[in-house]
N, C-alpha and C positions, 0 to 999 in steps of 0.2 A: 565490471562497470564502476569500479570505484567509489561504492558505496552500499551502506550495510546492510536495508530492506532494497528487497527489490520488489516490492510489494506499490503496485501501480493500478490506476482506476483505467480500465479498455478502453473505454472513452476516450480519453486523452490523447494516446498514443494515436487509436485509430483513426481519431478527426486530422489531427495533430498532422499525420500525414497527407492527407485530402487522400488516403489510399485506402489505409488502415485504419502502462503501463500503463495505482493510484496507486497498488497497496498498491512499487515497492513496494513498495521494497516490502517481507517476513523478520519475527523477531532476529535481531544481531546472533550470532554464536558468540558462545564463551563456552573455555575450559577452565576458568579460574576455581577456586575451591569454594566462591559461594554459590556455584549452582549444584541440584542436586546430581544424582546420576545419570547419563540417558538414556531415554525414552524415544524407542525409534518412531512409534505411532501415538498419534493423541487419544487411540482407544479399538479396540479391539471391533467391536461392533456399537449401533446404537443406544445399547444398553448397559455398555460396557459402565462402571464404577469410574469414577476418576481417583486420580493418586493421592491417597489422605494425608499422606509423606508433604505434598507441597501447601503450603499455606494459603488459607482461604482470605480473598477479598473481604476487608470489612466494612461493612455500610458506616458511611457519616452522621452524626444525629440528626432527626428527622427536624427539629427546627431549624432553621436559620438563627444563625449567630448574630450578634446584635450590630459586631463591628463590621457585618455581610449586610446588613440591610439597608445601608446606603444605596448598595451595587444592585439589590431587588428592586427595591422602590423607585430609580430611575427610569424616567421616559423617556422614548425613543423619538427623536426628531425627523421624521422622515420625509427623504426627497426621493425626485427621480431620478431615475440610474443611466437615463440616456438609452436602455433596452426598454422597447414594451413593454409595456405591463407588469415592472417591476419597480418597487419602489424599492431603497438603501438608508440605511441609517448609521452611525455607529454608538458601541453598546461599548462603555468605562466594566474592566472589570481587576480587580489588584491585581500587579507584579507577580505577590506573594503571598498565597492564601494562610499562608503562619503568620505575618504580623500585617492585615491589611490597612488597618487606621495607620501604622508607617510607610508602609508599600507608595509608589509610585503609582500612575493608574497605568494601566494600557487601552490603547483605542483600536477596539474589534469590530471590524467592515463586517454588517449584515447585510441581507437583500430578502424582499420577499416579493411573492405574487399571487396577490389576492383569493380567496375561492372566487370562480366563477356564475355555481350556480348550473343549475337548479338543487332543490335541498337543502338541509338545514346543514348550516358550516359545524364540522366538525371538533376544529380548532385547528394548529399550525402542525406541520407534517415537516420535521429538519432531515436535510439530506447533509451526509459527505462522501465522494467519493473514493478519500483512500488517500496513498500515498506512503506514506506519511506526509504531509505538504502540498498533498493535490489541493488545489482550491474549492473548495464550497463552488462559491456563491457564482464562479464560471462553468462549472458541472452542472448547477440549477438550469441558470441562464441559456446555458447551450447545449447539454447533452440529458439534459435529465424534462423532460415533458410529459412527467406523469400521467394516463389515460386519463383520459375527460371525463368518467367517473369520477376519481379522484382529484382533479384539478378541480372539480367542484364542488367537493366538500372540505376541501382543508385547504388555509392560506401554506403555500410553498415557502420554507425559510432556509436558509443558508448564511452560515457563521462562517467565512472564514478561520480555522484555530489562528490563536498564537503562534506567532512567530511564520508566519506561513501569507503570503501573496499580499492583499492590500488591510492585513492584520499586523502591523508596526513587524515586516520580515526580516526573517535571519541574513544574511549579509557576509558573503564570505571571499570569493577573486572576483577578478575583473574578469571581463568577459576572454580576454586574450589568453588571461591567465587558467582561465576554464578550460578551452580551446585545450590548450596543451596538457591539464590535468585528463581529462577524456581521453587522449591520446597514450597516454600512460602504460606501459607494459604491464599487464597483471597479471601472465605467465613467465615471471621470470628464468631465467633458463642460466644463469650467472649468479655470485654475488654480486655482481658490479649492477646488473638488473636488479636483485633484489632492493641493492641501496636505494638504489633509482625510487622504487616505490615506496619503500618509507620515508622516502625525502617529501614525495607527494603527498602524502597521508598529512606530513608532519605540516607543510607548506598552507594543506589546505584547511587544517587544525588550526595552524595559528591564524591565516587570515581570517575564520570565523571569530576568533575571538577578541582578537582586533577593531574588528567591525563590529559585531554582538557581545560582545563580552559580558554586557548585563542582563540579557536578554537569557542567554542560553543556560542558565540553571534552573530555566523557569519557564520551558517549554515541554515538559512532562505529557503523556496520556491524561495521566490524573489531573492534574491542574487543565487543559482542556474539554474534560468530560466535567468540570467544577464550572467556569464559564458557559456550558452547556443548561447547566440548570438556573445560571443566574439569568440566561438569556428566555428558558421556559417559563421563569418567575417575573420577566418584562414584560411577556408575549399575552400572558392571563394565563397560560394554562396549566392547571391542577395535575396534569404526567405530560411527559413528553411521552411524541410518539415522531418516531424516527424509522429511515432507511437509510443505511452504511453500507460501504462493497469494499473488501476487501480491508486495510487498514481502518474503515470506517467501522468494522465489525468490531474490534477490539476497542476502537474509542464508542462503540453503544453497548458494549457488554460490559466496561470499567464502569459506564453511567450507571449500566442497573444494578452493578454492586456495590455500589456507589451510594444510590437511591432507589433502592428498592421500591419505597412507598409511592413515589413519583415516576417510576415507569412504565407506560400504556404500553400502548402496541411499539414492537419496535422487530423491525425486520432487518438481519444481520446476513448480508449476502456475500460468498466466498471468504467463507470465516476461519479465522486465526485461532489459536490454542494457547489462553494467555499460561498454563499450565505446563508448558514443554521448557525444557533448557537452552538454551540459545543454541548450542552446540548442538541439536537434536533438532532443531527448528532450521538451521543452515543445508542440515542436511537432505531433510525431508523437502525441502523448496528444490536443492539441487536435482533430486530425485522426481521432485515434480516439472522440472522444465524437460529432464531426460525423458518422461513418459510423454509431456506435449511433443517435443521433436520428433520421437520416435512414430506418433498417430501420425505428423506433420510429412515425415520421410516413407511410411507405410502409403498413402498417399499419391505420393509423389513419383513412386517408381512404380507406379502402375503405368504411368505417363511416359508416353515415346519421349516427350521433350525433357523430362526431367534431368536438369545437372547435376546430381548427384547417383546417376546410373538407373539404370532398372533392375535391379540382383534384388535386394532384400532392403530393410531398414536398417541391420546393422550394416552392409557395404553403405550403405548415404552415410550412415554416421562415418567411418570410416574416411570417405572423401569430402566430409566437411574438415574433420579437422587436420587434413592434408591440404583445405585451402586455408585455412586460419595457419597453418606451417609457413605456408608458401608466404602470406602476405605480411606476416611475422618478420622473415627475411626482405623481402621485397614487396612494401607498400603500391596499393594500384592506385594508378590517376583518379582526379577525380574531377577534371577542369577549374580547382581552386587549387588554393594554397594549400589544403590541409588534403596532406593522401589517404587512404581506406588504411588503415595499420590493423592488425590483429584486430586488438581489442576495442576499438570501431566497428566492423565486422562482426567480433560477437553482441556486441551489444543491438546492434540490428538483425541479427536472426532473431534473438530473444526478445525485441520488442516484438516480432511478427506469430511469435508464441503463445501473446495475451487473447486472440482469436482467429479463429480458423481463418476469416473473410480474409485475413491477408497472405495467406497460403499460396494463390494463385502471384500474385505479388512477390515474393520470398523466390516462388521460383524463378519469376524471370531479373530478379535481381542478382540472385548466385549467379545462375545462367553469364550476367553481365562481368560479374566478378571474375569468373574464370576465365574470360578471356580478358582481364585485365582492368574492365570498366568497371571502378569501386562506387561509381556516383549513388546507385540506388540504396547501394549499403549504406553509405551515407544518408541522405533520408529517414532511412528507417533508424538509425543512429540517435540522428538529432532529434529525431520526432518524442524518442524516450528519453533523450535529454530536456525536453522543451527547448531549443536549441531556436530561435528565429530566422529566416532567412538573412537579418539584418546582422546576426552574430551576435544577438544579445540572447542571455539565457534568463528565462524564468525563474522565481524561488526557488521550485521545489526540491533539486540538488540540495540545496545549502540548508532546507528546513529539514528532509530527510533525514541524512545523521545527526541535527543537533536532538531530535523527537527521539531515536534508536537509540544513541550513544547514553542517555539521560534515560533512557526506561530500562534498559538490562547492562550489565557488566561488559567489558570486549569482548569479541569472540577469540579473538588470541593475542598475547602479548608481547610473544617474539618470533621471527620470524621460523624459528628454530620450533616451535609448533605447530606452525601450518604445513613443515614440510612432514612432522611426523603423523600431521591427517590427511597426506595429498592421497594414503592407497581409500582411506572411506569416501574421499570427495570421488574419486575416481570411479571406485566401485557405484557409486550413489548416478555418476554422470559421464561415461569416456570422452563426450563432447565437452561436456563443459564444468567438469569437477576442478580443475585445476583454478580456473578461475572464480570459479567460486569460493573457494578456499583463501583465494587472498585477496579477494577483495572482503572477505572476515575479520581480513586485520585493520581497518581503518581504524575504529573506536580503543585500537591500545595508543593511538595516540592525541584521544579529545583532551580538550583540556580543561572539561568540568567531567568529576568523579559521577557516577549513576546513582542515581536516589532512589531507581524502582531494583525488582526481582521478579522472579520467576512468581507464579500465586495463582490458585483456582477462582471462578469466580462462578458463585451460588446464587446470589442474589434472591436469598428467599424471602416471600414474600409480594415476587413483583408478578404484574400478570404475567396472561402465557405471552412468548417470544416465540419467533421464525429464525430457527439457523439454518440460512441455504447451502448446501455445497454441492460443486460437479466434482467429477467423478476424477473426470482427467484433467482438472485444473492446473496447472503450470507452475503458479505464484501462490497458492494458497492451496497445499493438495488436501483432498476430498479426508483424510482421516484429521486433520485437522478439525472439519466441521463437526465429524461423530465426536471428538474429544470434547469442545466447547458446548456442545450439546447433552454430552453426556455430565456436564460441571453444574450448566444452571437451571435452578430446580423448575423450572414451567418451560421450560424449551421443548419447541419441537420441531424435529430435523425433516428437513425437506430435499428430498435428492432429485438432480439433476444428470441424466445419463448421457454425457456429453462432452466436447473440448471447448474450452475456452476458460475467459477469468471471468467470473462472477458469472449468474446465469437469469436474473431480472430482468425483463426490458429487451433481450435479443433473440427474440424469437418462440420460445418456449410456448405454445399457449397456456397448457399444462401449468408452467411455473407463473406464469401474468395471472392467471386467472385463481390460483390459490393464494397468491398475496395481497390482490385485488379485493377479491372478498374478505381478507384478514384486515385489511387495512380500513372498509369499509365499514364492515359489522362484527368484525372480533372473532371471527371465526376461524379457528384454526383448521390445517389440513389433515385429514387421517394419518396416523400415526405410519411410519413408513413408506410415505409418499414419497414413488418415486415418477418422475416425470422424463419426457425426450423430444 
């Protein structure tokens, strides 16, 4: 899918389709010599140690800096958002948090919506859904309705990051030009294919910087979890207290090591492992789509009508990727211009992977596929593209890699290395290792150097925290949550025995109601809670 997380918010994808991706996108791989060794799992058990080998997150000093206090003291003008009950603002925060009295400002789209009531307000509760690039303050607005408990004790805020939807965004093809990057071979099967796709990497490199060029050295994790607290220090309150899914974990786990002294309650749902190597983190995601598909295909050949047989899970996997063959060779109609091509097709199973509800869906879109009609795969395509009926594409493609490519190293830097990891992507996924492995290679051709690394994040000192993870997660697999769990020092891990991405808000009571309560009165869940 041509791009480096595939770490996506459920929400998105599943509205997105009126049927049925935030993180994306998981951290980028890299083989290069500055990461460490790898590390297949982010931790053995709950209890497990984290690796002292990788370097600890270290908190910022607890005051504000003086040339930062402009950016605090600033008040927020606010109007209506044209949605109910939501007012918007925007919040000035520097370019460049090294020299901000030089810095440029940038202008950061908020939204909030009000407590309602009954009870005494709690203070402001910031959401992101993930991505990297998923939008805030559209996950607030439409996918995120907090229980009415909660909506009535805490005003709802949403920050768009940097560089991300109606927050001054990255900027990279035209939509036509989109169109045809999507379409892109990313199982090359040729040199002449391979060229093919480094031509696109490179194509779609440069137009980012072209268009962002100033932008993109300065859309960091860190520098958006820094924004985060200039925005807690507008809002009045003395800690943030936040819910993140999926890439949202990793930018509220950066906060609280960040600022430790300043972080309340913060609930981290389908959580990332900032402590894994990239090249360990690509694989482990590969491995987690191969365990969604496999519950997905287990499933499915119970079922008379299932297209991809009734024998077993491995025969489905086997006849999926003998239709990803077939359509490799011969693209299926799709009553537009643009035909079902391979990597179309997988990118529409795999968005119908972030949760089960589209299962039923998936099947009768293969169904469709096989005998030729590629339309639904389409759909589900575009829906994880943010792709519009009208052909125009959303940010979040373009803020994606510029957030990845800027927080870890590439995951490989010639092509000549992703074929020598095609047997682990493989072993890791027979469906869909191969493409995962080169869509790894994007970030060897960004054209701003990475300023972050690999690094644990402790955060001692901050209150207790909620890491959620499911079991069978896709995009963010479950040992990732015990790893990030097992790094910062007041975490406590809450498991979810189940498929899908992230597990807050769909259904669990079990899970609603030990966040509910954490969120309202601080109380954490028994240690080993596990939920279904």
């Amino acid at each position: 899918m041509a791009t480096s997380r595939l770490l996506r918010s459920t929400a998105a994808v599943f509205a997105a389709t009126a049927l049925l991706i935030s993180g994306c996108s998981a951290q980028n791989s890299a083989t290069d010599t500055s990461t460490p060794p790898d590390r297949t799992n982010g931790a053995k058990d709950e209890n497990a140690a984290p690796d002292s080998s990788v370097p600890a997150l270290q908190p910022l000093p607890a005051a504000i800096p003086a040339d930062l206090r402009p950016y605090y003291d600033q008040k927020l003008s606010w109007r209506d958002c044209g949605v109910s009950g939501f007012q918007c603002a925007t919040m000035k925060a520097p370019l460049d948090y090294a020299a901000p009295s030089a810095s440029t400002d940038l202008k950061l789209a908020v939204a909030r919506k009000k407590a309602t009531g009954p009870g005494s307000r709690l203070g402001s509760l910031m959401v992101n859904p993930g991505g990297p690039g998923g939008s805030a303050i559209d996950y607030l607005q439409q996918y995120a309705p907090q229980p009415a408990a909660v909506r009535a004790r805490y005003d709802m805020v949403a920050m768009d990051p940097r560089g991300v939807a109606r927050s001054e965004p990255v900027e990279c093809l035209s939509n036509q030009q989109m169109d045809s990057y999507t379409q892109t071979d990313q199982t090359p099967d040729s040199p002449a294919e391979v060229n093919k796709l480094t031509t696109a990497f490179r194509d779609f490199a440069q137009g980012c910087e072209s268009h962002s060029g100033k932008l993109l050295p300065h859309v960091s994790t860190v520098e958006a979890a820094r924004d985060m607290d200039v925005l807690r220090g507008v809002l009045g309150d003395k800690k943030l207290t936040y819910v993140g899914a999926s890439y949202g974990t990793f930018l509220g786990a950066t906060y609280a090591g960040l600022y430790p002294s300043r972080s309340g309650r913060l609930v981290l749902d389908g959580a990332m492992n900032p402590a894994l190597n990239s090249r360990t983190t690509s694989l482990d995601q590969t491995a987690g789509f191969n365990t969604a598909f496999t519950a997905f295909a287990a499933d499915c050949v119970k079922k008379s009508d299932c297209p991809l047989g009734t024998k077993s899970a491995d025969d489905a996997g086997r006849q999926l990727s003998a239709l990803f063959k077939k359509l490799d060779a011969h693209p299926a109609v799709t009553g537009e211009s643009r035909p079902l091509t391979e990597s179309l097709a997988t990118t529409g199973v795999i968005a119908a992977m972030y949760d089960q509800k589209a299962w039923p869906v998936l099947r009768e879109y293969l169904a469709q596929a096989e005998k030729g009609n590629g339309r639904g795969l389409l759909t589900l395509s575009d829906s994880y593209y943010e792709r519009s009926p009208d052909g125009a594409y959303a940010n979040q493609m373009y803020a994606n890699p510029a957030v990845n490519c800027l927080d870890l190293p590439p995951a490989f830097t010639t092509p000549d290395q992703v074929r020598a990891a095609l047997p682990s992507f493989r072993k890791a996924s027979p469906v869909f290792g191969d493409n995962f492995a080169w869509a790894s290679l994007n970030c060897a051709y960004w054209p701003v150097k990475a300023t972050g690394s690999v690094h644990r994040i402790e955060a001692k000192g901050a209150d207790p925290i909620i890491v959620v993870g499911t079991t069978r997660d896709p995009a963010t697999p479950y040992t990732w949550a015990k790893g990030l769990a097992a790094q910062l020092s007041s975490a406590t891990l809450l498991t979810y025995v189940g498929d899908g991405h992230t597990a807050y808000g769909r259904g669990s009571q079990c899970i609603d109601t030990a966040i509910n309560t954490y969120l309202l009165e601080g109380t954490t869940p028994p240690k080993n809670t596990r939920c279904t």
